[in-house]
VOGU-3710 file (C-alpha; in Angstrom, 3 decimals, decimal comma):
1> xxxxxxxxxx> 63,602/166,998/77,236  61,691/170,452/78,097  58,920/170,207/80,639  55,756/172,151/81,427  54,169/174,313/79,210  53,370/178,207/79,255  51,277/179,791/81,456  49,746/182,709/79,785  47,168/180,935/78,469  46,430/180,111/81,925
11> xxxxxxxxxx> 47,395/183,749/82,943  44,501/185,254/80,700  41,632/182,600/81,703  42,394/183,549/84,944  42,204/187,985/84,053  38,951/187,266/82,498  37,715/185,468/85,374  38,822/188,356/87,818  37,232/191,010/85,896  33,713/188,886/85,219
21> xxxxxxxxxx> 33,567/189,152/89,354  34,691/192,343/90,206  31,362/193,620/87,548  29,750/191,608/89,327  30,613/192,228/93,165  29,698/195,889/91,868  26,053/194,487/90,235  24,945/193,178/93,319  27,392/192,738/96,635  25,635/189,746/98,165
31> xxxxxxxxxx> 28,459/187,105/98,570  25,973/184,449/97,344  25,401/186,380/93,716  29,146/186,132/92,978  29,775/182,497/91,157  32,447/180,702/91,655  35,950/180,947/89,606  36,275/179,647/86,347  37,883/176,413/86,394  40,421/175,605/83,529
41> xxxxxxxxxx> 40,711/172,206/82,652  44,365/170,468/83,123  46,508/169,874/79,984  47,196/166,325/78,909  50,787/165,516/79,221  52,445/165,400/75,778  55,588/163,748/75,473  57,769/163,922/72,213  60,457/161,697/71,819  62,648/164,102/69,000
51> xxxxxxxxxx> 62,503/167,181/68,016  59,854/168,195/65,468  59,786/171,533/63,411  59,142/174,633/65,174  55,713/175,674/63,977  54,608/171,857/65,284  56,164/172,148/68,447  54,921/175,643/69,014  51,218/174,336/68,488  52,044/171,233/70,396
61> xxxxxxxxxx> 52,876/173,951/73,343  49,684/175,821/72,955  47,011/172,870/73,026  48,836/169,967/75,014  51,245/170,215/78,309  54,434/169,224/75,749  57,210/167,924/76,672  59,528/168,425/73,808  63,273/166,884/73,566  65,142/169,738/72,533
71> xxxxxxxxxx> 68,136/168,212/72,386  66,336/165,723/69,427  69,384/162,594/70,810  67,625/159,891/70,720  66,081/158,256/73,806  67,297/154,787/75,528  64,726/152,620/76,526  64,925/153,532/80,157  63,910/157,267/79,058  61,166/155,561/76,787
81> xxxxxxxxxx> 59,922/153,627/79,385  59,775/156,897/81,868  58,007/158,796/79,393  55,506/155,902/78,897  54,762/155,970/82,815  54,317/159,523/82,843  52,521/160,546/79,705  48,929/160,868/78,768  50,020/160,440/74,879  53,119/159,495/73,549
91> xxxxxxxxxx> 54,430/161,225/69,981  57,770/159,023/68,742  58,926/158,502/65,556  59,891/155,313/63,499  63,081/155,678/65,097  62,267/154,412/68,489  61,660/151,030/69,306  58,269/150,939/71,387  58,256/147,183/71,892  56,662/144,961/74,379
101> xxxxxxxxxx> 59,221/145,441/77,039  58,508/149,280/77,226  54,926/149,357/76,408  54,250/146,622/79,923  55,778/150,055/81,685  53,251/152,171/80,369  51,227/154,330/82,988  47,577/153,774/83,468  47,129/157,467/81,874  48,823/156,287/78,722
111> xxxxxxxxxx> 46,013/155,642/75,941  47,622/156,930/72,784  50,934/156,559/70,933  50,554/158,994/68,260  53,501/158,009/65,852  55,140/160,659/64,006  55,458/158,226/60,727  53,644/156,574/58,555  55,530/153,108/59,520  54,912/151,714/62,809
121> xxxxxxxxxx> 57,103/148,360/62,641  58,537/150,476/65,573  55,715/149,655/67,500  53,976/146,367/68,563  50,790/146,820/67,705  49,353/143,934/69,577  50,165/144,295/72,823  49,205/147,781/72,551  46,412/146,839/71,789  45,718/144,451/74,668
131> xxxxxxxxxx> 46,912/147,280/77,212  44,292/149,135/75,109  46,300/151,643/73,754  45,136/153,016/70,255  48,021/153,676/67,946  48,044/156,390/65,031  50,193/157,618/62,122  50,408/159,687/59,461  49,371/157,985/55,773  49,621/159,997/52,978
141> xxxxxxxxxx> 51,375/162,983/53,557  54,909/161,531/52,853  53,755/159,958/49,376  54,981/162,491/46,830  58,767/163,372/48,495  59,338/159,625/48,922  58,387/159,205/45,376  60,368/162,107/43,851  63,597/161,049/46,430  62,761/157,210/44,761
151> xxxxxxxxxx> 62,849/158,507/41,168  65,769/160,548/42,235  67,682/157,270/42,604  66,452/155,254/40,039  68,397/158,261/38,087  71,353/158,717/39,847  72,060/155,010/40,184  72,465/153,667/36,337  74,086/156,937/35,742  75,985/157,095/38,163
161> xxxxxxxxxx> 75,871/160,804/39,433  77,624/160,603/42,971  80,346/159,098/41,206  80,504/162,320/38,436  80,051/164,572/41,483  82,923/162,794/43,810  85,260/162,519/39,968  84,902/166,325/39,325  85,200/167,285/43,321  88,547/165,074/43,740
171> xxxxxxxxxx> 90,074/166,303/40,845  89,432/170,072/40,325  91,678/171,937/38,669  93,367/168,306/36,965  90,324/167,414/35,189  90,974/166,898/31,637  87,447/167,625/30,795  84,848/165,068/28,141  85,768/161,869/27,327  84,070/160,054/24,922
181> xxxxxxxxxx> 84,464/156,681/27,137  84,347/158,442/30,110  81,409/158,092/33,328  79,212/155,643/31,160  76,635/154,757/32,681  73,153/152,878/31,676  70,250/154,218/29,771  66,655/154,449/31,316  64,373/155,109/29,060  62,853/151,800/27,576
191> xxxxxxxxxx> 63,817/149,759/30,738  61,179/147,266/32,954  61,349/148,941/36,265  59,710/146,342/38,953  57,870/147,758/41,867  57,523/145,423/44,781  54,709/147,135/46,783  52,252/149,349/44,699  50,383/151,366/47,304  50,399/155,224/47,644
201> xxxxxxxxxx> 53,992/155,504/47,244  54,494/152,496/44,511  51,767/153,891/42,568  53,463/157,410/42,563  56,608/156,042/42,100  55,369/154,473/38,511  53,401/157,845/37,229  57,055/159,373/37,671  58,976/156,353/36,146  56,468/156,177/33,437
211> xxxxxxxxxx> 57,271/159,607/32,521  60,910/158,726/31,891  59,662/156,376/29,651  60,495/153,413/31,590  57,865/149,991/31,503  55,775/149,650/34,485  56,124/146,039/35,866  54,442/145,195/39,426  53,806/143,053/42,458  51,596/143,596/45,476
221> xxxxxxxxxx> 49,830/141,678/47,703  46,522/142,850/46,032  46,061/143,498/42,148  45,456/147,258/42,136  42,240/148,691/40,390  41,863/148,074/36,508  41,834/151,631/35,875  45,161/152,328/38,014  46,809/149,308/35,913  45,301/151,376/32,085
231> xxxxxxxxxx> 46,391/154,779/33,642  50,166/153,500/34,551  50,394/150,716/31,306  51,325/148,460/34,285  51,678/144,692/33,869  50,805/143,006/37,045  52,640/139,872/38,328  51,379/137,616/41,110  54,803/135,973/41,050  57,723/137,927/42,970
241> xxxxxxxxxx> 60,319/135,258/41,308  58,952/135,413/38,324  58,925/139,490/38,007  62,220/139,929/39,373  64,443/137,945/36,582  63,062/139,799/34,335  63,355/143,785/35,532  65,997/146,382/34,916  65,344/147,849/37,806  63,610/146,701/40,800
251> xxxxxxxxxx> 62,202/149,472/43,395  61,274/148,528/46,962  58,067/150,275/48,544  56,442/148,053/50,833  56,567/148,123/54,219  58,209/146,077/56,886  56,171/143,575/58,367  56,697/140,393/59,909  55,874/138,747/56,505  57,462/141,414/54,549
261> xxxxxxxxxx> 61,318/140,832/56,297  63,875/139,842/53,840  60,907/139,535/51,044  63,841/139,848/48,829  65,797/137,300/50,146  69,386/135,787/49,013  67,641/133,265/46,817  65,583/136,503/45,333  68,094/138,815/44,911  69,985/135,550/42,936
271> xxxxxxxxxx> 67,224/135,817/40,209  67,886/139,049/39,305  69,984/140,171/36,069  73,464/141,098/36,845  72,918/144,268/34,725  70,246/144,869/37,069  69,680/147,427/39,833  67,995/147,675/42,854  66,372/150,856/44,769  64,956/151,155/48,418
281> xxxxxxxxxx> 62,988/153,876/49,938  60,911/151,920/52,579  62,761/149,876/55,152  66,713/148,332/55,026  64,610/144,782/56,796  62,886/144,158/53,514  66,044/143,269/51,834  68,946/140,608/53,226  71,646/143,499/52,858  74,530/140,709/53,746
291> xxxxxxxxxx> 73,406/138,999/49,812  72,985/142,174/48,802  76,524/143,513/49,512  77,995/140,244/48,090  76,444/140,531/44,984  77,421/144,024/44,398  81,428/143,536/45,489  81,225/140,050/43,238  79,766/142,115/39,947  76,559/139,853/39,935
301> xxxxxxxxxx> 74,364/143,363/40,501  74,862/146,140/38,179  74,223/148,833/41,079  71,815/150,239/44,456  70,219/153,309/45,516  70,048/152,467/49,284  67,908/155,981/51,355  67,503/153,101/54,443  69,446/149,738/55,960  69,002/146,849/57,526
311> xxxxxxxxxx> 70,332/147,848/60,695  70,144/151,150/61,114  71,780/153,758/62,058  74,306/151,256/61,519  76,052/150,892/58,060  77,759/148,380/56,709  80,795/150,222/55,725  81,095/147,799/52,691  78,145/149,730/51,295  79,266/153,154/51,995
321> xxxxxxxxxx> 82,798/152,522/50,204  81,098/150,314/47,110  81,062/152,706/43,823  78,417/150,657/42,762  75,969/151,925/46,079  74,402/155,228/46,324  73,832/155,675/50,007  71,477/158,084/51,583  70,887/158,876/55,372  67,115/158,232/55,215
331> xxxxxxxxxx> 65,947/161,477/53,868  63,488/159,929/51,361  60,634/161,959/53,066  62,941/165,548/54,446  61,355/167,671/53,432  60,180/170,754/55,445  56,552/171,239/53,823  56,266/166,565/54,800  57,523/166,933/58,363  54,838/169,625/59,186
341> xxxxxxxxxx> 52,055/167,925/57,349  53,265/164,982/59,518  53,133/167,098/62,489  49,843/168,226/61,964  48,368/165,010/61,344  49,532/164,066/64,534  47,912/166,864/66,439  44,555/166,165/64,631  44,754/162,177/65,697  45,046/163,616/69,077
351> xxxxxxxxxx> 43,033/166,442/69,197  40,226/164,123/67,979  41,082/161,123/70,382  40,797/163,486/73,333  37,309/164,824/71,835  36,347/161,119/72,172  36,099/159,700/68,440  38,621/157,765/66,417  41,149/159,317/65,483  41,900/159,648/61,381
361> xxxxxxxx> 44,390/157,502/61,276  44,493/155,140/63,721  46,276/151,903/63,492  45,236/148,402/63,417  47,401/145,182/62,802  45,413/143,922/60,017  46,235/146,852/57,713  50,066/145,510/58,148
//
């Protein structure tokens, strides 16, 4: 982790300063008609938990005293705790588990966790919010690449492209070339594709689908607008059960919460089709991956497009060696034009926190 920050900012504060009093000494040399040096006002201390992209970092440097992690390994709990002691803000990411055990070590400086994410079932909100911490994230700017890395799988699953790509690799030179029979897969186009959790990324998730020409099917814990439900031909079902025995697919894009863990549990996963498949983008909690796995090695689920698990960065090597699974390391949102939106939504909630307002995008339980 990289410590202080640069001092030519302080550097040239401190020229103009210089020169300001030696016009003056030569205005007027009474002592008392010289004013004091400027004074420049101390950096907050900045501490990022991973590395970000360089453009962020780089303005992280210029406004804040940063402390960036380099390195980007992930930090133990003892390092999290030491940064929460020290820090004025902390910036982690939905990787690190900021849970009641580290935020009780927080410093008395420590008002702001500024997550780099737009999850924060990393964090616990309420305790953070009795050691009146606010908490912030960044909505919105990961909608479209989750979306487009959702549709990518509800494609690559039924027809199963990373088995075509791993055929053709293995066998090089000794493939025989088309075969009528051969690397069938499952049509799209005309199927119900069920999307537990229609917010931001749910609802872009069905303009794509519906594109494909697949039917729009949905539950949420809120109907959406009438006009969203005309503009996406989506049929809305208050019953999870009862929408899930009757998809094609089923996409998951809700996110985890206390009442959203295992929302597709063993006896939901049971009610769906075994020609079915399943596809999740948000969190690996939301879905009892033991069931899951079962159902795939018994045959009673068609196929999954997994981009997250249950226990990560642990993976159940059961999924990883399944030709039914397409795995993904949790890139749903990598891409370089997300992270530094993310980044600068971040430097906005704090900019604007240490101007004295609410931040944009600050955090409260009740929205979870």
């Amino acid at each position: 982790m990289a410590g202080s920050y640069s001092a030519f900012p302080l550097f040239s504060n401190l020229q103009v300063g210089i020169d300001n009093v030696f016009v003056l000494k030569h205005q007027n040399p009474r002592p008392e008609a010289i004013p004091p040096m400027p004074t420049v006002a101390k950096k907050p201390i900045i501490i990022v938990t991973r590395k970000l992209p360089e453009v962020v970092e780089t303005r992280m440097r210029e406004l804040f005293d940063a402390r960036l992690n380099i390195t980007d390994a992930p930090m133990s709990a003892a390092d999290l705790a030491a940064a929460m002691r020290e820090a004025d803000i902390l910036v982690p990411t939905v990787t690190d588990r900021i849970d009641r055990s580290i935020i009780a070590q927080a410093g008395p400086s420590l008002r702001l966790i500024a997550n780099f994410g737009t999850g924060v079932d990393n964090i616990d909100l309420d305790t953070a919010r009795n050691r009146s911490i606010t908490v912030t994230n960044t909505p919105g700017v990961l909608t479209e690449d989750t979306a487009d890395m959702t549709m990518a799988l509800i494609l690559a699953v039924p027809r199963r492209l990373t088995e075509g790509a791993l055929t053709l690799r293995e066998q090089g030179a000794n493939w025989t070339g088309w075969s009528p029979t051969s690397m069938l897969g499952n049509r799209i186009w005309g199927k119900r594709l069920g999307i537990v959790g229609m917010g931001r990324i749910g609802q872009a998730v069905a303009r794509r689908a519906k594109a494909f020409g697949l039917q729009i099917h949905y539950h949420n814990r809120r109907r959406v607008a009438e006009e969203i439900e005309q503009e996406l031909g989506a049929t809305y079902w208050d019953s999870l059960d009862q929408m899930l025995m009757r998809m094609d697919i089923v996409s998951v894009n809700c996110p985890h919460t206390p009442a959203t863990y295992h929302l597709l549990s063993a006896r939901r996963l049971k009610q769906l089709k075994p020609s079915a498949f399943i596809v999740n983008t948000a969190r690996g909690e939301v879905v009892d991956e033991n069931e899951l796995i079962r159902m795939l090695e018994s045959g009673a689920l068609a196929g999954a497009g997994l981009d997250v698990f249950e226990h990560e960065p642990a993976v159940n090597p059961r999924l990883l060696n399944s030709p039914r699974v397409v795995a993904l390391p949790h890139m749903g949102s990598a891409t370089i034009e997300g992270r530094i939106d993310m980044g600068e939504k971040v430097i906005i909630n704090i900019k604007t926190f240490l101007d004295g307002h609410a931040p944009p995008d600050r955090v409260h339980a009740a929205m979870f």
